[in-house]
Structures are given as structure tokens and as C-alpha cells.
PALUM-263368 format. One record per residue: x, y, z of N, C-alpha, C in turn; residue in three letters. Coordinates in steps of 0.05 Angstrom, whole numbers, plus 5000, padded with zeros to 4 digits. Layout:
% residues N
{{X; Y; Z}; {X; Y; Z}; {X; Y; Z}; 'ALA'}
...
//
This chain:
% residues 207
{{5016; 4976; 5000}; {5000; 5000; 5000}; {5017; 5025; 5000}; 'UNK'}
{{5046; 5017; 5012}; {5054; 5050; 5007}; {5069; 5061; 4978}; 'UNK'}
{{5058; 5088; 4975}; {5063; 5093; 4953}; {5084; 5126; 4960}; 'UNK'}
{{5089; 5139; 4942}; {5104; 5165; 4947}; {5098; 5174; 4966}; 'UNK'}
{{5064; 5177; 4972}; {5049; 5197; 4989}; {5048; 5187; 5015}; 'UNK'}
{{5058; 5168; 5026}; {5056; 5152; 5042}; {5091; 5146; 5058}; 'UNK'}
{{5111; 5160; 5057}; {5126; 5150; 5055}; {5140; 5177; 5068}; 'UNK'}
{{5164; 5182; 5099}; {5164; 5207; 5105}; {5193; 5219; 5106}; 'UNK'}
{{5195; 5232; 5080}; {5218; 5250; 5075}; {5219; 5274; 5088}; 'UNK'}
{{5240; 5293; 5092}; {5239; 5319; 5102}; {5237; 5340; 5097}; 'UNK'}
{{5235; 5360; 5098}; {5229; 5382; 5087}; {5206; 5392; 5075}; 'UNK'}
{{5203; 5399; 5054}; {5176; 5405; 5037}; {5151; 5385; 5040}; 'UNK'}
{{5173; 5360; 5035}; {5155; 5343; 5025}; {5141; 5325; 5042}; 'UNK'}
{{5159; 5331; 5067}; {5142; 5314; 5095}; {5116; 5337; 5110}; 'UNK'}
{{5127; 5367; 5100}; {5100; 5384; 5107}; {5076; 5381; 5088}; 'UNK'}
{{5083; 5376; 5070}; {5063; 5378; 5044}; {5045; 5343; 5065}; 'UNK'}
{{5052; 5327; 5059}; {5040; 5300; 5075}; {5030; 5308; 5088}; 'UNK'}
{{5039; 5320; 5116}; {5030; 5326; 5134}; {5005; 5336; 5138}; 'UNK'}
{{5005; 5367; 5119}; {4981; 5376; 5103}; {4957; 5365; 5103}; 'UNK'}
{{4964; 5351; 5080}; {4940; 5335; 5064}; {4931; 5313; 5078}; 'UNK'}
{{4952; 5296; 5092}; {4936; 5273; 5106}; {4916; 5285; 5139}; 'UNK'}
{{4928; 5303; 5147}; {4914; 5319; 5166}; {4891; 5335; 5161}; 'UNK'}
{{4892; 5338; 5137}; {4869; 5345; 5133}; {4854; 5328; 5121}; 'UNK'}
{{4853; 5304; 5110}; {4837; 5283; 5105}; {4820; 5269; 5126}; 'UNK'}
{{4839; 5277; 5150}; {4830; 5264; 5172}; {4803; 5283; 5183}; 'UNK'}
{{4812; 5311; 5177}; {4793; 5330; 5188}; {4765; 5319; 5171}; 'UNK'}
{{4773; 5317; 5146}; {4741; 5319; 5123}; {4728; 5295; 5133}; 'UNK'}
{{4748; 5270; 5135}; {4738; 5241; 5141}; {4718; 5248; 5166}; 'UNK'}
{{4721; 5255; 5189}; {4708; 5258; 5208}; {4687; 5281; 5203}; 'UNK'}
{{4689; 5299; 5183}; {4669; 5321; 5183}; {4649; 5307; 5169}; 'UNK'}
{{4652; 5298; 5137}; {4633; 5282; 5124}; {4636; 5255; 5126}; 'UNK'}
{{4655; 5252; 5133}; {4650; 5222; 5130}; {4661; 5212; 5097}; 'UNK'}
{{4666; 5177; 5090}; {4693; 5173; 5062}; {4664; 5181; 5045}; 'UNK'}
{{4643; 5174; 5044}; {4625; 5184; 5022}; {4622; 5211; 5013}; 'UNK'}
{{4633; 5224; 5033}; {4635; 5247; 5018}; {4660; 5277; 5014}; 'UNK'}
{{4673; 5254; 5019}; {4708; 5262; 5025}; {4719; 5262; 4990}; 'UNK'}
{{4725; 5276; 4988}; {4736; 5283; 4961}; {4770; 5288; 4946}; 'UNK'}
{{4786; 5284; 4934}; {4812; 5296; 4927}; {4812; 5325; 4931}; 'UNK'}
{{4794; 5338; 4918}; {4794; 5372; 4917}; {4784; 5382; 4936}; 'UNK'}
{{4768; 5372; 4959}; {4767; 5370; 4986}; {4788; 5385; 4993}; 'UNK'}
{{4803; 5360; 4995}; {4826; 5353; 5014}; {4850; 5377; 5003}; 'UNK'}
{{4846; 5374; 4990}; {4871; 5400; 4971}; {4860; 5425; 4976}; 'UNK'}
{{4835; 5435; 4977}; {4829; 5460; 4985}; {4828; 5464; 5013}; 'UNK'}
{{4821; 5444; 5031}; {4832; 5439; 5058}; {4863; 5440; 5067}; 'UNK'}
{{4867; 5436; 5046}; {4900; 5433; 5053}; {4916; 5452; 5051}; 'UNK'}
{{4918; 5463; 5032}; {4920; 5499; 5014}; {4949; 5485; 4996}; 'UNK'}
{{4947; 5456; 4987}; {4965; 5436; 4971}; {4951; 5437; 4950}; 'UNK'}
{{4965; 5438; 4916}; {4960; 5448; 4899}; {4940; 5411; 4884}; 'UNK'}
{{4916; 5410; 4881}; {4906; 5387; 4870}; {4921; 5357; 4862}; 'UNK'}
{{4930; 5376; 4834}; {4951; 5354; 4821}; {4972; 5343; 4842}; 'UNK'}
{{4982; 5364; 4857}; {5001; 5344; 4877}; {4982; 5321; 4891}; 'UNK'}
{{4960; 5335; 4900}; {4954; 5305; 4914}; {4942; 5288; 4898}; 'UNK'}
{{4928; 5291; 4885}; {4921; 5264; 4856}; {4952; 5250; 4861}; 'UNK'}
{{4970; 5273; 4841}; {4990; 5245; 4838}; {5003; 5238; 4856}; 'UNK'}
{{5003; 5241; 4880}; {5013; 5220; 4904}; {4993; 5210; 4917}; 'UNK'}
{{4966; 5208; 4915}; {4948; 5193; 4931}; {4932; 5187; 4919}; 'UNK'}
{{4921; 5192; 4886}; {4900; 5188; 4859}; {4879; 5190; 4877}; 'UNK'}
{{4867; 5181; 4901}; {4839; 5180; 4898}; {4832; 5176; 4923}; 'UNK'}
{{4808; 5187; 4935}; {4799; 5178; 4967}; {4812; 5162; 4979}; 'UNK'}
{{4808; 5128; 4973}; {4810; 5116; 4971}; {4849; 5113; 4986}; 'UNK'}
{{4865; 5129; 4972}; {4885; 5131; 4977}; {4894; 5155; 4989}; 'UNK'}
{{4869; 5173; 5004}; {4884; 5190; 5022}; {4882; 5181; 5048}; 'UNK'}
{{4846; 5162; 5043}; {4849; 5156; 5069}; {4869; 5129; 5091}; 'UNK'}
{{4878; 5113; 5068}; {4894; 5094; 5074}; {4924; 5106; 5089}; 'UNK'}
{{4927; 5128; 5077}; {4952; 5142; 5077}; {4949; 5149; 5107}; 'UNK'}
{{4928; 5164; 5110}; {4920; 5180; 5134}; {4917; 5158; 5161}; 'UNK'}
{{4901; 5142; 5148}; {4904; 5115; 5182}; {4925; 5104; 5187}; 'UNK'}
{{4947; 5104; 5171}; {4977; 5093; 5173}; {4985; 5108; 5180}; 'UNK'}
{{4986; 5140; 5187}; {4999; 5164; 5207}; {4999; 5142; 5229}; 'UNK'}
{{4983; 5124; 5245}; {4974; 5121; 5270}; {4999; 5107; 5281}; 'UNK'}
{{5010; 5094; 5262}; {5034; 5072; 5260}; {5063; 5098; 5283}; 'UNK'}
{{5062; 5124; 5266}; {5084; 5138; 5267}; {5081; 5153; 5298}; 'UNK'}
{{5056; 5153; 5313}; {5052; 5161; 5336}; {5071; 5147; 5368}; 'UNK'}
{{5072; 5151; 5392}; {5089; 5144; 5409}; {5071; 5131; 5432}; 'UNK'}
{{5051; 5129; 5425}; {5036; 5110; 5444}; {5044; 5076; 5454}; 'UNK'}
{{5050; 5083; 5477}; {5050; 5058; 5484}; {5035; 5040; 5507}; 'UNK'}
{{5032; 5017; 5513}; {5017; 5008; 5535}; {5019; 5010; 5556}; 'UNK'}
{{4994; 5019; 5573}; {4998; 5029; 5599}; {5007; 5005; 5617}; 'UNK'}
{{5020; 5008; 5648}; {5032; 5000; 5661}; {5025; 5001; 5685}; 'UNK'}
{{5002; 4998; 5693}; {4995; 4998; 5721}; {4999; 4979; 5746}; 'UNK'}
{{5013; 4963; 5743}; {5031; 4941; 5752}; {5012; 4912; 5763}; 'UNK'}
{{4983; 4917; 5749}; {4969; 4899; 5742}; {4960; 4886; 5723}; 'UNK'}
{{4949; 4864; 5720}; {4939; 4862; 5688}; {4908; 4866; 5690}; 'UNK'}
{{4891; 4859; 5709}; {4869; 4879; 5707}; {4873; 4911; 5699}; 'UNK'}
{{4886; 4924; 5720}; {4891; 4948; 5715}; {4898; 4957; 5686}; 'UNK'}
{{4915; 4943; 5671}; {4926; 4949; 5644}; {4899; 4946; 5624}; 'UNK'}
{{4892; 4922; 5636}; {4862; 4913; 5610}; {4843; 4935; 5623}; 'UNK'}
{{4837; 4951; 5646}; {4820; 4974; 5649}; {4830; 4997; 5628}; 'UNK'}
{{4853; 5004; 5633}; {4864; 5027; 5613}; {4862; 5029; 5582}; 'UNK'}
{{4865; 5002; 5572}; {4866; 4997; 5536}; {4827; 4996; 5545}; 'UNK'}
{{4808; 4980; 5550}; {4786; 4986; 5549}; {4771; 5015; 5547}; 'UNK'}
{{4784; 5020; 5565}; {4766; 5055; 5576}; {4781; 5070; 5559}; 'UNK'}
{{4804; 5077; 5538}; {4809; 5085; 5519}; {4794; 5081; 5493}; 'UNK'}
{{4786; 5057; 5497}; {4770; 5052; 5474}; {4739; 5068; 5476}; 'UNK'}
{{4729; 5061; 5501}; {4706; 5077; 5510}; {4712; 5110; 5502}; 'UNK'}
{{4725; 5127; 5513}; {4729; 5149; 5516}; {4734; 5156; 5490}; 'UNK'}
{{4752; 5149; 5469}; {4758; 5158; 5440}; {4740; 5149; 5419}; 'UNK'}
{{4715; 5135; 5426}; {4691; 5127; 5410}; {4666; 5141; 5423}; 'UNK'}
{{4668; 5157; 5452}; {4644; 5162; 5466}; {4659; 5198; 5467}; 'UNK'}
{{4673; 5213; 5470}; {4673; 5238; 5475}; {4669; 5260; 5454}; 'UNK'}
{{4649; 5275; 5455}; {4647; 5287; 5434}; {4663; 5301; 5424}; 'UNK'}
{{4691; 5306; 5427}; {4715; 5315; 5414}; {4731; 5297; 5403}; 'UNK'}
{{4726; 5272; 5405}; {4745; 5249; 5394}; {4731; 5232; 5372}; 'UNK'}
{{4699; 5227; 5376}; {4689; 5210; 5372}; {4686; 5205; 5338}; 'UNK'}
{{4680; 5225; 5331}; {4676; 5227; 5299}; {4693; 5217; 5276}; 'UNK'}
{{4717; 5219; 5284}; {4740; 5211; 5271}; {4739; 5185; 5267}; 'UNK'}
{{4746; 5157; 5295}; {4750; 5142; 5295}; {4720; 5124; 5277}; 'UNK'}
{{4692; 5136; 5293}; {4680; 5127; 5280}; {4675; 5121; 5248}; 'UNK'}
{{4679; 5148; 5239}; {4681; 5149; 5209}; {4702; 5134; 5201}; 'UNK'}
{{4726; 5133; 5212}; {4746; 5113; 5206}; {4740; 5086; 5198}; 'UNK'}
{{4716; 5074; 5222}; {4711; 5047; 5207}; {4690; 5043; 5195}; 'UNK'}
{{4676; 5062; 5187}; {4656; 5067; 5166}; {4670; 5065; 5139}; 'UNK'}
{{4686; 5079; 5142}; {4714; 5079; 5111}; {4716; 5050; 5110}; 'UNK'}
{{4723; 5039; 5126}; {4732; 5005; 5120}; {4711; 4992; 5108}; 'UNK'}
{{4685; 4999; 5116}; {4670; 4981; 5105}; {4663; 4988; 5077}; 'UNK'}
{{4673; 5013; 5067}; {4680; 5026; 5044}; {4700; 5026; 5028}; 'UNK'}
{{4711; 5016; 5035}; {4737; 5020; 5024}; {4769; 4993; 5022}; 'UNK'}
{{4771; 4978; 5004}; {4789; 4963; 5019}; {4819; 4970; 5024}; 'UNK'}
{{4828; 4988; 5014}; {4850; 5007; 5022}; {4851; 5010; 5046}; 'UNK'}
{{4818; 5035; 5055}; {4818; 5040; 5089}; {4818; 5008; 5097}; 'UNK'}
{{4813; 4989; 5092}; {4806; 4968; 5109}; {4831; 4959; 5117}; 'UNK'}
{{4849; 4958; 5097}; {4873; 4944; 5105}; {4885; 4965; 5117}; 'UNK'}
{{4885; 4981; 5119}; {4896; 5018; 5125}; {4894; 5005; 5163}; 'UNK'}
{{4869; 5009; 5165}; {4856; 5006; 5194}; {4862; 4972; 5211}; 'UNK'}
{{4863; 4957; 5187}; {4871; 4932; 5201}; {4905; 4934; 5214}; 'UNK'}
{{4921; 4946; 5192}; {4953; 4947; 5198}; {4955; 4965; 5220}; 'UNK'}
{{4927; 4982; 5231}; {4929; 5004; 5255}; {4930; 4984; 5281}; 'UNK'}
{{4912; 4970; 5279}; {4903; 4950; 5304}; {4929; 4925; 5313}; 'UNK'}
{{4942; 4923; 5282}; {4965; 4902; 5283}; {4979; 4913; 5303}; 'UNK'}
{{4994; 4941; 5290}; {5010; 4947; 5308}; {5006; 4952; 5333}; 'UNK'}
{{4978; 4966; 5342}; {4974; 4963; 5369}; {4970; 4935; 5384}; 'UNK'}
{{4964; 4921; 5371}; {4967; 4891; 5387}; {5005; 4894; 5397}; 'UNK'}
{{5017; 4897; 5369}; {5043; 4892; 5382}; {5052; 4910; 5403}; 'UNK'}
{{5044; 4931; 5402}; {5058; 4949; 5423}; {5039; 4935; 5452}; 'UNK'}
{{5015; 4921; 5461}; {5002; 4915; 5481}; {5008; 4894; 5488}; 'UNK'}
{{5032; 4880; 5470}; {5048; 4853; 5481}; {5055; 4858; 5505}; 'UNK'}
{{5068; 4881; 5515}; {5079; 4876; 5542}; {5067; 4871; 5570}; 'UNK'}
{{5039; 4879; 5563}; {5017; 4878; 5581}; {5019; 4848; 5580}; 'UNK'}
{{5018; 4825; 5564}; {5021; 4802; 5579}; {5044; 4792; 5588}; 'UNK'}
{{5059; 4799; 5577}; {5093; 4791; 5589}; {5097; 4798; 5614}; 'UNK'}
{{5081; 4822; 5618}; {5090; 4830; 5653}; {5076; 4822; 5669}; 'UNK'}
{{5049; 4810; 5654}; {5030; 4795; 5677}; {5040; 4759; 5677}; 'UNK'}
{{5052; 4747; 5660}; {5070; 4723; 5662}; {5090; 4729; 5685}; 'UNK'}
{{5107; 4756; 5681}; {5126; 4751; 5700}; {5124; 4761; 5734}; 'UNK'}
{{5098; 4769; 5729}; {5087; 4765; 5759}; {5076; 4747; 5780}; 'UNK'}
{{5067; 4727; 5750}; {5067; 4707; 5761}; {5031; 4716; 5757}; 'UNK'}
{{5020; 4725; 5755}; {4981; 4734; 5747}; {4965; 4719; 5724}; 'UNK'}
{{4983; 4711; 5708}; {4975; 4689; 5685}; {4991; 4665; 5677}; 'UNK'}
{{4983; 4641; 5671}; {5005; 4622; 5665}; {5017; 4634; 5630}; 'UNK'}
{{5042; 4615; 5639}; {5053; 4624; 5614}; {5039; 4607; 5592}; 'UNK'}
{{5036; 4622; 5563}; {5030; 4616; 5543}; {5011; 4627; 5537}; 'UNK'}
{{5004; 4651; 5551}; {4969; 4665; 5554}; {4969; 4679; 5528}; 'UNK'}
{{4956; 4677; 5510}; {4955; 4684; 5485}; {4946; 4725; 5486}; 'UNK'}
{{4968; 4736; 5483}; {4960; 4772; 5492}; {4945; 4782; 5473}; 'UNK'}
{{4946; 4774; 5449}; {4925; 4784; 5426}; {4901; 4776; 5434}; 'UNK'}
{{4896; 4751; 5443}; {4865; 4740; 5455}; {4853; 4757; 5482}; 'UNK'}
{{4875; 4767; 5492}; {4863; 4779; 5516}; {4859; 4813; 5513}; 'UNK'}
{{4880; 4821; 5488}; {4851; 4853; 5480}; {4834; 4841; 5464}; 'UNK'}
{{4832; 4837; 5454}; {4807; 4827; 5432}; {4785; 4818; 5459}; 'UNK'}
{{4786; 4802; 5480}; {4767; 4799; 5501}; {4758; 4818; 5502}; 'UNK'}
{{4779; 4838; 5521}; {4777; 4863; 5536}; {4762; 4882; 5518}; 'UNK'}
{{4768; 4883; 5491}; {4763; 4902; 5473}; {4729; 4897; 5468}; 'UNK'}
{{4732; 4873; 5457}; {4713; 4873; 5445}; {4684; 4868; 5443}; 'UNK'}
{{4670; 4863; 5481}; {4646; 4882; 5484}; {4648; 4914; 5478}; 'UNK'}
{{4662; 4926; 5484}; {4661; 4953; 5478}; {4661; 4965; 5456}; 'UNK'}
{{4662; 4945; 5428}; {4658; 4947; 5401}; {4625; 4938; 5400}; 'UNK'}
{{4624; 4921; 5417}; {4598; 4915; 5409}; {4577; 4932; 5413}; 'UNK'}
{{4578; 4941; 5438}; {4557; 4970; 5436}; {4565; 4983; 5426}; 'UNK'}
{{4590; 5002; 5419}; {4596; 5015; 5415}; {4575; 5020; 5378}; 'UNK'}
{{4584; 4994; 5369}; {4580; 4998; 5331}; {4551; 4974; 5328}; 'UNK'}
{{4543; 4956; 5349}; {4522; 4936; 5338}; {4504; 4944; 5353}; 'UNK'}
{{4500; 4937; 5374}; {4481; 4940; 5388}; {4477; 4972; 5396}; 'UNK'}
{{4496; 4989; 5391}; {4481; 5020; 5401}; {4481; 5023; 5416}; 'UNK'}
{{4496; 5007; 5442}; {4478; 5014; 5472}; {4500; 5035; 5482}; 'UNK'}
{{4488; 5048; 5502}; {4506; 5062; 5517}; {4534; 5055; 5529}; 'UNK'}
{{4562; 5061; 5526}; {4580; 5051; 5536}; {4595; 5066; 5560}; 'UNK'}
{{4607; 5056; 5582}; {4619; 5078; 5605}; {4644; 5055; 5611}; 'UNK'}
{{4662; 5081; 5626}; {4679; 5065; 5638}; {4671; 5042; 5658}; 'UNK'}
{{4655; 5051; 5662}; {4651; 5026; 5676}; {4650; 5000; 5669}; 'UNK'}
{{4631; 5001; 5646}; {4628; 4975; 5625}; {4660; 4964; 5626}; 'UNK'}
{{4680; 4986; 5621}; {4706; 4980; 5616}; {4721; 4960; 5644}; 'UNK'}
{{4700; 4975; 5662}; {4722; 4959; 5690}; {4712; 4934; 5696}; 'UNK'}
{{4675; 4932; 5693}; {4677; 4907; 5691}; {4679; 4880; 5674}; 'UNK'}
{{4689; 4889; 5656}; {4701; 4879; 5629}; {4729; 4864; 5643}; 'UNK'}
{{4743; 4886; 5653}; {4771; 4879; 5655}; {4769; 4864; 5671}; 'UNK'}
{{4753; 4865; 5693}; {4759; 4850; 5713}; {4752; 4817; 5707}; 'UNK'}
{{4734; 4811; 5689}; {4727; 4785; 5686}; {4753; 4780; 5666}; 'UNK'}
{{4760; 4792; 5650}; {4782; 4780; 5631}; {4803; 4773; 5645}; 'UNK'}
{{4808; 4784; 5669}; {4833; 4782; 5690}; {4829; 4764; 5692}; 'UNK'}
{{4797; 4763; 5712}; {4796; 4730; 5723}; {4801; 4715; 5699}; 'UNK'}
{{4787; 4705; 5683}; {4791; 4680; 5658}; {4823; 4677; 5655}; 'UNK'}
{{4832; 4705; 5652}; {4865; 4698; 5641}; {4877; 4677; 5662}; 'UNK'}
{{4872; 4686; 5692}; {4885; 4678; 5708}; {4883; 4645; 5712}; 'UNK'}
{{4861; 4637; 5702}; {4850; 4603; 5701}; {4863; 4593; 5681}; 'UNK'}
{{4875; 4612; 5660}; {4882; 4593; 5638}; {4864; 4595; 5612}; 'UNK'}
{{4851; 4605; 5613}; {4827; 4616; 5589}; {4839; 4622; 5561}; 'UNK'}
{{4864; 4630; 5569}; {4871; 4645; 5541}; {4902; 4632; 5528}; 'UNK'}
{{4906; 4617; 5545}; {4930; 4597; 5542}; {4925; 4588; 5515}; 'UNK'}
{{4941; 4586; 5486}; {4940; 4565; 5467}; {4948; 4546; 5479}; 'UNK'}
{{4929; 4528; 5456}; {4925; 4501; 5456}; {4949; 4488; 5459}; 'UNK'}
{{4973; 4494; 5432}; {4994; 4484; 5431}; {5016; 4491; 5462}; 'UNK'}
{{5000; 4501; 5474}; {5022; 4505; 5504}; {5011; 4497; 5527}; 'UNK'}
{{4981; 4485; 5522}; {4978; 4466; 5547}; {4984; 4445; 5555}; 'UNK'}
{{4989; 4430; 5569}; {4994; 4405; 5585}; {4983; 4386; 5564}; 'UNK'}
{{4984; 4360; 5565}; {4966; 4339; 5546}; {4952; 4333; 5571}; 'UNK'}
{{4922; 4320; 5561}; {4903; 4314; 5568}; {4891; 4343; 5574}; 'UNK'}
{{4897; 4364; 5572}; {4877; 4387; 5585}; {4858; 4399; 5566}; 'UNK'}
//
């Protein structure tokens, strides 16, 4: 997927990016990808058209561009020296940046694009990859506390944690709070701690 426009050189040409994918992000969340445009984004941008045609040709490819910024950010997983505590924090982030009306628009329209778009889709899938990897450590430090057996599968345990809070959030509609978030975490703690999330290939035989 990466193409020129996608790609971060210095000077001109990393402000010019900067520009245009920041402001893609703005339109994405204002209208939403249906009605997000090239010349949009270029008059948003105060970047001359043709430049962004030919480094991004088409929606399609600003917004892919734009959800892979997420990759270049310094976020990392919180550390509360629990693994409940850690699975409360990635939860209630999710709550808060899908529920606050200063955040909310963006992300949502974000996976509205996916279902629009297979660029955004893969755009938005390679966002979540990398955040899985950066949330590895949240199980590593709960192994070496001794809070989970080893082999606890850490991708299975955000996807737990996570994903009631997708479910209201985008299916069912319902109202979401941190709270939902705490008691989320707290059952995923417990399960982890029994062994719930252990692969197969790392349990005992007969189990």
C-alpha cells in the first residue's frame, strides 16, 4: 500500500504530507469517506490538487495514507503494575475515544471507511496490528508476575477486553461507560488467570 504519498521524507515534502493527510482526517470525520473528496482535501490543505492526485490518485488513497499516520505516533501500553489494571486502561480508551464528543467522529468514520473502502480496510487493520504489538507487554509482565500462566495468548486477551466495547459501541448502540470498561477487565483478569487464554499448543496433554 505504500506509495510516494505515504512515505516520510523531510522538508517540503514531509510538510506537504502532513498537510493533506491531516486534513483528510479532518474531512473524514466532518463528512465522513462518502463524501470526502481529492479537491476537498487540497482546498483543505492549501496543497495544489495535482500534487495530491498524483501521490494519493483518489479517496481511497488519502484515506489509507491517513490511518497509517497512527503507526508513526508514540503511544504505548499502559503499566499499572496489574493486568486487570492494564486491561481497564486499553478498554476505557476505547470507550472514551469512541464516546467523547471531541474524539468521537474521527475514529467512528474511520471504520465506516473500512467498510467502504478496501484500502481503508487494510489501512485500519495494519492500525490494530501494530497496536496489538505494542500491548504485548501487558502480557509479558502479567506472566512475569506470576498473574497468568505462561503461554496466555496477549492478542486474545485485547480482543476479550476490547471487544464488548465494540459491540455496543457499533452493533448493538447501547450506551458505553467506563465502567462497562472495569467490569470487562475485571472478568478478563479472572479467565486469564484460570488459563482461558492459554494456546492450545502450550497446554499440558490431556487438558
Amino acid at each position: 500500500m505504500a506509495t510516494s504519498g505515504t512515505q516520510r521524507p523531510g522538508g517540503r515534502t514531509e510538510r506537504t504530507r502532513q498537510a493533506v493527510l491531516h486534513a483528510t482526517l479532518d474531512l473524514l470525520a466532518e463528512r465522513g469517506f462518502g463524501e470526502l473528496t481529492v479537491d476537498a482535501v487540497a482546498e483543505r490543505s492549501g496543497v495544489h490538487k495535482t500534487t495530491v492526485y498524483r501521490r494519493w490518485s483518489s479517496p481511497d488513497g488519502l484515506v489509507a495514507a491517513a490511518l497509517q499516520m497512527g503507526a508513526e505516533d508514540d503511544w504505548k501500553a499502559p503499566d499499572t503494575g496489574s493486568l486487570e489494571g492494564d486491561l481497564y486502561e486499553v478498554a476505557a480508551e476505547v470507550v472514551r475515544y469512541f464516546t467523547e464528543p471531541a474524539l468521537k467522529e474521527l475514529p467512528m468514520a474511520s471504520v465506516a471507511a473500512a467498510f467502504q473502502s478496501t484500502q481503508a480496510a487494510e489501512a485500519l487493520h495494519d492500525f490494530y496490528a501494530d497496536r496489538h504489538v505494542r500491548m504485548a507487554p501487558i502480557t509479558e509482565r502479567a506472566v512475569a508476575r506470576g498473574e497468568v500462566p505462561s503461554g496466555t495468548d496477549g492478542d486474545e486477551l485485547v480482543r476479550a477486553v476490547c471487544g464488548p466495547m465494540f459491540y455496543r459501541l457499533l452493533l448493538s448502540r447501547e450506551r458505553v461507560t467506563v465502567t462497562d470498561a472495569r467490569v470487562t477487565a475485571r472478568a478478563v483478569a479472572v479467565a486469564a488467570r484460570e488459563g482461558a487464554f492459554v494456546t492450545s499448543r502450550d497446554q499440558p496433554a490431556g487438558t
